[in-house]
VEXMIVEX-942557 format. One record per residue (C-alpha): residue number from 1; residue in three letters; x, y, z. Coordinates in nm, 2 decimals, padded with zeros to 4 digits. Layout:
BEGIN
     i    aa        X        Y        Z
   NUM   ALA        X        Y        Z
...
***
This chain:
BEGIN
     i    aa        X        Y        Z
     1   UNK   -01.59    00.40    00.37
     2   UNK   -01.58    00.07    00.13
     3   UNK   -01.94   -00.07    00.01
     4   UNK   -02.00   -00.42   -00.11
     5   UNK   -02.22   -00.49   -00.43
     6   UNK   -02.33   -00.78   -00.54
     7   UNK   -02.29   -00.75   -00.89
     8   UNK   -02.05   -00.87   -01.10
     9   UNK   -01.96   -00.91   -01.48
    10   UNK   -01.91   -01.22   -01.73
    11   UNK   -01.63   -01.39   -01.56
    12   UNK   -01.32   -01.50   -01.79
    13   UNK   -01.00   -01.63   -01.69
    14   UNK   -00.69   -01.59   -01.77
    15   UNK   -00.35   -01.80   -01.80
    16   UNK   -00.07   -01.67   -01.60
    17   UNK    00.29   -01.77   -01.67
    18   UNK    00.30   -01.96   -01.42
    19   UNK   -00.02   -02.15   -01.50
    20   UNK   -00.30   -02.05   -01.26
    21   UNK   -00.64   -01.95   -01.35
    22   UNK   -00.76   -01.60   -01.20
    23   UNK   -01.05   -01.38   -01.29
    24   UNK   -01.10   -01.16   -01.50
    25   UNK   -01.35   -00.89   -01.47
    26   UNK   -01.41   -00.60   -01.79
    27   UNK   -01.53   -00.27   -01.79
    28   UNK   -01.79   -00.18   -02.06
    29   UNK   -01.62    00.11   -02.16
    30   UNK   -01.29    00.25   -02.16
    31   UNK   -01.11    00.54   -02.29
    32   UNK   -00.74    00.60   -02.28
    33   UNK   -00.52    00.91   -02.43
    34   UNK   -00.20    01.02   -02.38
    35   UNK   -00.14    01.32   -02.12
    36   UNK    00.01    01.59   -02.32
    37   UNK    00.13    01.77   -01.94
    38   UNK    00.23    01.53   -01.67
    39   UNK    00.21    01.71   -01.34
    40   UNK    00.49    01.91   -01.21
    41   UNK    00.68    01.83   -01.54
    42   UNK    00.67    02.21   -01.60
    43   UNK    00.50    02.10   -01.92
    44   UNK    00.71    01.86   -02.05
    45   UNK    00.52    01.55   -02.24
    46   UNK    00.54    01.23   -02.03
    47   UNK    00.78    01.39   -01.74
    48   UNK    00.88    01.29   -01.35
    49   UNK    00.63    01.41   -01.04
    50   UNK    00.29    01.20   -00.95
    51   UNK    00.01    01.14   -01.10
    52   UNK   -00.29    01.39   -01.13
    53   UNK   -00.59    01.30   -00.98
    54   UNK   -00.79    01.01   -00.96
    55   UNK   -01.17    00.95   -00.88
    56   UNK   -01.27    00.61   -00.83
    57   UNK   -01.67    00.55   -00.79
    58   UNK   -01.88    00.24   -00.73
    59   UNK   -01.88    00.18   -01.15
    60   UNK   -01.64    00.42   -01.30
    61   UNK   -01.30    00.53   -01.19
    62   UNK   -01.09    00.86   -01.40
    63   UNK   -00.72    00.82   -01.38
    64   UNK   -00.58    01.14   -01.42
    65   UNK   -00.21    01.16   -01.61
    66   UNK   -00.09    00.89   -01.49
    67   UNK    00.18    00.63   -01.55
    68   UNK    00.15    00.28   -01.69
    69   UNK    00.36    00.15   -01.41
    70   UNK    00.13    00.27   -01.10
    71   UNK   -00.16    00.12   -01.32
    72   UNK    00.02   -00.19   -01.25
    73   UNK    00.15   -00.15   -00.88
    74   UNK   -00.28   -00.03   -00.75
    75   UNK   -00.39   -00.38   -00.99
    76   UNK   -00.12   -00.65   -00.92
    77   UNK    00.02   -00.51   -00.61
    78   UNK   -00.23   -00.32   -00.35
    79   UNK   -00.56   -00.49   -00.47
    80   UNK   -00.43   -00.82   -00.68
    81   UNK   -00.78   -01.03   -00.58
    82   UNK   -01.01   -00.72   -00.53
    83   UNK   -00.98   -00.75   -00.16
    84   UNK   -00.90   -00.47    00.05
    85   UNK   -00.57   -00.35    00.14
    86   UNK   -00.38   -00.56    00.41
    87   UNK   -00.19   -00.39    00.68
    88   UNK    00.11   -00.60    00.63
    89   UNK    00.19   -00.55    00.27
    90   UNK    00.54   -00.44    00.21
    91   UNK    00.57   -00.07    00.13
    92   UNK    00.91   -00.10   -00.02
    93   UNK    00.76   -00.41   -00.21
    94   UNK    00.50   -00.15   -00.35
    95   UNK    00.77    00.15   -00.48
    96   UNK    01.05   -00.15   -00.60
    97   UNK    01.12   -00.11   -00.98
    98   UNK    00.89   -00.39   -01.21
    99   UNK    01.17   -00.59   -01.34
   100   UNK    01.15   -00.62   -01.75
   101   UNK    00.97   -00.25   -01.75
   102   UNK    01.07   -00.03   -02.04
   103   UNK    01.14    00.31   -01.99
   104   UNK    00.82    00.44   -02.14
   105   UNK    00.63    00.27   -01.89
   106   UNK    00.72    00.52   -01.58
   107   UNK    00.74    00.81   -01.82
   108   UNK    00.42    00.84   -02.07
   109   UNK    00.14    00.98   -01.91
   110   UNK   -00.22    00.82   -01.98
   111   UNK   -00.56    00.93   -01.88
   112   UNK   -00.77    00.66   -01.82
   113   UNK   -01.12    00.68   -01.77
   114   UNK   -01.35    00.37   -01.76
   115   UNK   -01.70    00.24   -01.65
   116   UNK   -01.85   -00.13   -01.54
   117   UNK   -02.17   -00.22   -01.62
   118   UNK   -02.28   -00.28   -01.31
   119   UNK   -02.17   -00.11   -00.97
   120   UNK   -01.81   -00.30   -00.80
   121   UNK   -01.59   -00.22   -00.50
   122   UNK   -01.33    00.00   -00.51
   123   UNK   -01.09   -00.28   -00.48
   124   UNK   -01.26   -00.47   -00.78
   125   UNK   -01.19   -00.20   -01.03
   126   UNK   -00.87   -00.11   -00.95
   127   UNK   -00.75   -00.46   -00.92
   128   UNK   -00.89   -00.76   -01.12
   129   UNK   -01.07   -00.52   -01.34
   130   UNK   -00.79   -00.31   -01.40
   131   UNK   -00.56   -00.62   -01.48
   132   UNK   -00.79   -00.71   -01.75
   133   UNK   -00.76   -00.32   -01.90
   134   UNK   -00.41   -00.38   -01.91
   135   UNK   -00.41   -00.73   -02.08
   136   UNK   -00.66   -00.61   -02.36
   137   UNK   -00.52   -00.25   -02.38
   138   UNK   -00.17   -00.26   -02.33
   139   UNK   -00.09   -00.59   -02.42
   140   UNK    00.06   -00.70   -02.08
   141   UNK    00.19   -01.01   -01.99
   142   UNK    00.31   -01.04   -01.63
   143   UNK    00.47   -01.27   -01.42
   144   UNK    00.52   -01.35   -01.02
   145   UNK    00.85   -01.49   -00.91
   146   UNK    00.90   -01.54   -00.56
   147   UNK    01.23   -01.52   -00.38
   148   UNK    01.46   -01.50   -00.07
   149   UNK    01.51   -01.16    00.06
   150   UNK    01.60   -01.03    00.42
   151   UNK    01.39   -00.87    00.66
   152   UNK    01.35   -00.80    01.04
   153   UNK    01.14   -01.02    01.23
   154   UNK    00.93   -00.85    01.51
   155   UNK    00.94   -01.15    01.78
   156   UNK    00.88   -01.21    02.15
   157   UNK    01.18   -01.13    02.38
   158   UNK    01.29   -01.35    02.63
   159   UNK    01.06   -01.29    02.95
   160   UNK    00.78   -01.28    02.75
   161   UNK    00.54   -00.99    02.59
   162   UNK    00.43   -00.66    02.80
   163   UNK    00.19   -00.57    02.60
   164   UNK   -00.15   -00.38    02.71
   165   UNK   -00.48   -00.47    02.56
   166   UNK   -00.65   -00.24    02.42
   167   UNK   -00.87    00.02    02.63
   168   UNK   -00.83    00.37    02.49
   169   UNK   -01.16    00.46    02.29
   170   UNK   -01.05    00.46    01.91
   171   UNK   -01.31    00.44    01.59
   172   UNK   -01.20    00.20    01.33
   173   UNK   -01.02    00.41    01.04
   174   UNK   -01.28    00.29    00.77
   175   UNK   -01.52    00.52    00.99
   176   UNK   -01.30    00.75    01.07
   177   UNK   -01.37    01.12    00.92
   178   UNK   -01.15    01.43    00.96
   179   UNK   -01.32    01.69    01.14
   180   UNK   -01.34    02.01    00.93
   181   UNK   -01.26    02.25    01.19
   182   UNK   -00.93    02.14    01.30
   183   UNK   -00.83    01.85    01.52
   184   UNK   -00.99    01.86    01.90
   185   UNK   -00.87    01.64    02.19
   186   UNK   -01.22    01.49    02.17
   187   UNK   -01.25    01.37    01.84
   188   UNK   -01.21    00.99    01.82
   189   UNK   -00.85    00.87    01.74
   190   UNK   -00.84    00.63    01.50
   191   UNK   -00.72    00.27    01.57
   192   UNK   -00.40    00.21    01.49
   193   UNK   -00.27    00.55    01.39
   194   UNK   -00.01    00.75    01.58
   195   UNK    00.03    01.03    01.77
   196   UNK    00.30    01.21    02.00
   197   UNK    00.24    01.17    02.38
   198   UNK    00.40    01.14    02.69
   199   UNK    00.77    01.20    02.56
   200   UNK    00.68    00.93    02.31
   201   UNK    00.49    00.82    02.02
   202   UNK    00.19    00.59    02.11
   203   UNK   -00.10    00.39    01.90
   204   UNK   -00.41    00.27    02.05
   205   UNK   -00.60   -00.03    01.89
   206   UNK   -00.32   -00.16    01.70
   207   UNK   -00.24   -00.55    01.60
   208   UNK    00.16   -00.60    01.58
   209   UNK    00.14   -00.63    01.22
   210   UNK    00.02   -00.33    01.18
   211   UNK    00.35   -00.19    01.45
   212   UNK    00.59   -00.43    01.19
   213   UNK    00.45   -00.23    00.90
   214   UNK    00.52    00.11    01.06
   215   UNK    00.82    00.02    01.18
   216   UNK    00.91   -00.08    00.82
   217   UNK    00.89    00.32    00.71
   218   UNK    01.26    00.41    00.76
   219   UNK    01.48    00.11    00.83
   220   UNK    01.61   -00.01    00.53
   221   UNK    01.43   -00.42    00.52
   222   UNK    01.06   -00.43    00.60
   223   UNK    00.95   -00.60    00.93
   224   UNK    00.73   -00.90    00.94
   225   UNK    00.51   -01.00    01.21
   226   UNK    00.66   -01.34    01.37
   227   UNK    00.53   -01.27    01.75
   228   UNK    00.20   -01.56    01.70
   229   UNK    00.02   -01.29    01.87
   230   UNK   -00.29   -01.20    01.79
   231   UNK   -00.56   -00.90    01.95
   232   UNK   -00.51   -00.55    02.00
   233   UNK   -00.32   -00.31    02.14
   234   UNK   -00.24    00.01    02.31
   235   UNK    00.12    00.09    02.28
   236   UNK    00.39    00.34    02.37
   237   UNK    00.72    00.37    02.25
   238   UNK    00.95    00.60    02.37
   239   UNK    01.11    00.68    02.05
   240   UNK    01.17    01.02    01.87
   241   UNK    00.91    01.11    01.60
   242   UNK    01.11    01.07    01.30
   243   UNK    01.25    00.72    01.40
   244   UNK    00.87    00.61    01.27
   245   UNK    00.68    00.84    01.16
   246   UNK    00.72    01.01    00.80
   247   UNK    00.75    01.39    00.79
   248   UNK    00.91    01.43    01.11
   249   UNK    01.30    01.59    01.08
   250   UNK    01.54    01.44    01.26
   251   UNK    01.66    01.61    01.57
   252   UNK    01.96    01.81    01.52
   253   UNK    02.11    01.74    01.86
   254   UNK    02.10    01.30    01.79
   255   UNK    02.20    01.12    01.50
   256   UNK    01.95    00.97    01.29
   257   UNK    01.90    00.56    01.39
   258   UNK    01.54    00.48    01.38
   259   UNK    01.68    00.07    01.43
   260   UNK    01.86    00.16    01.73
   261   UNK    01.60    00.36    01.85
   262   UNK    01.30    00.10    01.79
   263   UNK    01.53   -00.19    01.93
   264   UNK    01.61    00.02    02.22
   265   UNK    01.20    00.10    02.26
   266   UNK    01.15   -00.26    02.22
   267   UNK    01.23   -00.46    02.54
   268   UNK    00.94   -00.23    02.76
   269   UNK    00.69   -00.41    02.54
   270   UNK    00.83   -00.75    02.58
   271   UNK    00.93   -00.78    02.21
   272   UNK    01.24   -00.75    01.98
   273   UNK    01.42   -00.73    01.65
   274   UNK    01.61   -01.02    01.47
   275   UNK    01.77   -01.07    01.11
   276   UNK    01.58   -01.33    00.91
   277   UNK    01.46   -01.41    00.55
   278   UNK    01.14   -01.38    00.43
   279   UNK    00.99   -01.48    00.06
   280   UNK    00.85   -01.20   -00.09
   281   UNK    00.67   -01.18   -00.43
   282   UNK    00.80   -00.99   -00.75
   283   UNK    00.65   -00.88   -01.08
   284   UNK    00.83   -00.88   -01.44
   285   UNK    00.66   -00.84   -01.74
   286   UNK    00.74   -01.03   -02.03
   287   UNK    00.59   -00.80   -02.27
   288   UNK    00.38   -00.46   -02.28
   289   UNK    00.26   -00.17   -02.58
   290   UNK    00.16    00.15   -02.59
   291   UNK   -00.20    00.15   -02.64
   292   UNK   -00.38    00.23   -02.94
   293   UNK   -00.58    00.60   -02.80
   294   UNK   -00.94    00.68   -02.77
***
């Protein structure tokens, strides 16, 4: 799915507050105006309800009604170096408020629509590139604090880990295409996602920080990886769907408890859950504008 090109442009750096030196990567052209109809907002200027849509190519990329604020979570949060996604990012890290955001910035509505000179990855425009939009354009100065916050740690359980290596056939999810006529039994499954089986919900290919990060979806601290376990995976956890998987209702017959549930599923595998701290990086901004449209 994700190309790598060669090219880059003029390289400039930038001072952050707390005094390193990252690049900084600009587009050649860029063109931002205010959405007058955000969507969903039933036409109201600026309103609530996601962005429209966004098309990203290997040296343009059109942003679609969108806030200032998830401008600022795809460039300094998902793709901060222009590396790709890593499975253990925090997802509630991602949604968190930006501390020091005025109210504008998660209400006006912008269509963006810019091109490089030369082709870039994906993760290269919406990161360092974008980062250098919002310096120029919106006047941005942003900072990274780091700080103490719990979490669960996903660790080894006394008698030691039960895991099974890998062996189901899976196709890595960068390869991975949807087929058009509906999902058969023998289409490859990609590695690492999930699917209900056995009484259970199971994942074949999967590294344990990619099982921390799902586990992370409803239990209210994310999970970090602290098993020292490295390879691949095929696991089964006898857990109800909606105890980790988005989507899923909870069954009407048990009370909702995904961590009871996943510490309950646990001990088969050889693992558990403990309380523990974790640092975790967060973003304020010291001051941003409106742009100036074009």
């Amino acid at each position: 799915m994700r190309s790598i090109y060669q090219a880059l442009l003029v390289t400039l750096f930038v001072t952050t507050a707390s005094g390193l030196q990252t690049p900084r990567l600009k587009f050649e052209v860029a063109s931002i105006k205010r959405c007058d109809t955000a969507p969903g907002a039933g036409g109201a200027r600026g309103g609530a309800g996601g962005g429209g849509n966004t098309a990203v190519q290997t040296d343009r990329v059109r942003m679609e009604c969108i806030t200032v604020k998830e401008v600022i979570q795809w460039a300094y949060y998902r793709y901060p170096e222009g590396k790709p996604l890593t499975v253990n990012i925090s997802q509630k890290l991602l949604n968190q408020p930006i501390e020091g955001s005025p109210d504008w910035l998660g209400s006006d509505r912008y269509t963006i629509e810019v091109k490089a000179e030369s082709p870039q990855t994906r993760e290269m425009i919406r990161g360092p590139m974008m980062q250098a939009l919002l310096g120029d354009r919106f006047k941005l100065r942003i900072r990274r604090e780091t700080r103490d916050i719990p979490v669960y740690a996903l660790v080894i359980a006394k008698g030691g880990p039960k895991l099974q290596p890998a062996k189901e056939k899976c196709i890595s999810p960068d390869q991975f295409r949807p087929n058009p006529n509906g999902f058969s039994p023998d289409d490859p499954f990609p590695c690492g996602a999930y699917t209900l089986k056995n009484g259970g919900v199971e994942t074949y290919g999967s590294d344990l920080q990619g099982l921390a990060r799902q586990f992370s979806v409803h239990l209210d601290r994310d999970v970090v990886d602290r098993t020292g376990l490295t390879g691949v995976f095929d696991i089964h956890l006898d857990l109800a769907p909606g105890d980790i998987l988005m989507g899923f209702p909870p069954d009407p017959n048990t009370p909702a408890n995904p961590l009871a549930g996943i510490k309950n599923a646990l001990p088969k595998l050889g693992l558990a859950l403990e309380s523990a701290k974790a640092q975790e990086t967060y973003l304020v901004i010291d001051h941003v504008e409106r742009p100036a449209e074009n």
